[in-house]
C-alpha positions in Angstrom: 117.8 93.3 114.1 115.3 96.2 114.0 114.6 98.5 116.6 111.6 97.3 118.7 110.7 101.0 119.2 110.1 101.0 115.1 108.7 97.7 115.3 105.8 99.1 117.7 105.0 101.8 115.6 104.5 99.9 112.2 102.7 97.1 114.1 100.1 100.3 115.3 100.2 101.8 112.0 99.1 98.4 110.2 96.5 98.1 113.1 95.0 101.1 112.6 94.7 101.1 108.6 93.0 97.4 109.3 90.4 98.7 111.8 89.8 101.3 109.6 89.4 98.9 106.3 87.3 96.9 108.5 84.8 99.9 109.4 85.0 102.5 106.6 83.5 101.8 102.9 86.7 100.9 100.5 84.3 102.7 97.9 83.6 106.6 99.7 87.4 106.2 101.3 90.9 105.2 100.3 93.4 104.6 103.7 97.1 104.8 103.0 99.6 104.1 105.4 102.7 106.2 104.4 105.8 103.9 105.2 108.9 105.4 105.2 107.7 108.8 103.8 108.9 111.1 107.0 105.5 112.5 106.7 103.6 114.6 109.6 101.4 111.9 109.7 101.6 108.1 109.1 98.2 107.0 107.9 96.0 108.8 105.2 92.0 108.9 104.7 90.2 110.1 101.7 86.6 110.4 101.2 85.4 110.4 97.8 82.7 113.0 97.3 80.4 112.7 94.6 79.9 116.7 93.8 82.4 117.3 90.9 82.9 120.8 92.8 85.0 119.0 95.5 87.3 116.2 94.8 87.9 115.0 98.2 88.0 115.6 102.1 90.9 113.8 103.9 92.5 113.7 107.0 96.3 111.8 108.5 96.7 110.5 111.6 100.1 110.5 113.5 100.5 107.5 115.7 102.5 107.5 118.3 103.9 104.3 121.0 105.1 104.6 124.6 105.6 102.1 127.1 102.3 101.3 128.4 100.7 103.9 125.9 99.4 104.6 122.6 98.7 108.4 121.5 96.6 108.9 118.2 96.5 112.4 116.4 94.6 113.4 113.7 95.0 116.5 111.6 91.6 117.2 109.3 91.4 119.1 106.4 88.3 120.1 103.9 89.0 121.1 100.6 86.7 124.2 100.0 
């Protein structure tokens, strides 16, 4: 049997890359959720810019479960 503490992250995890399929265009941004990947963060963004100067802007988000809360962070980066 799993660990419910692991189960209540990937249930957030999967919740948040669906809200964000459900408000972002899938054709400027590309969401990854990084399962397994002992990453700083557990879900990736990319925006796909247009201006061949600058491939893409992206940020991860760390998400975080407690009993009786939820903690988001998100780390942002440009590439210049």
């Amino acid at each position: 049997m799993p660990n419910p503490n692991y189960l209540a992250g990937v249930r957030l995890e999967r919740e948040i890359v669906n809200l964000l399929k459900k408000h972002l265009d899938s054709k400027r941004y590309t969401i990854i959720r990084t399962a397994g990947s002992h990453s700083p963060v557990d879900v990736v963004v990319l925006k796909h810019i247009e201006n061949k100067g600058r491939d893409r802007e992206y940020f991860g988000i760390q998400c975080k479960t407690k009993k009786n809360e939820t903690k988001i962070r998100s780390m942002a980066r440009e590439n210049s």
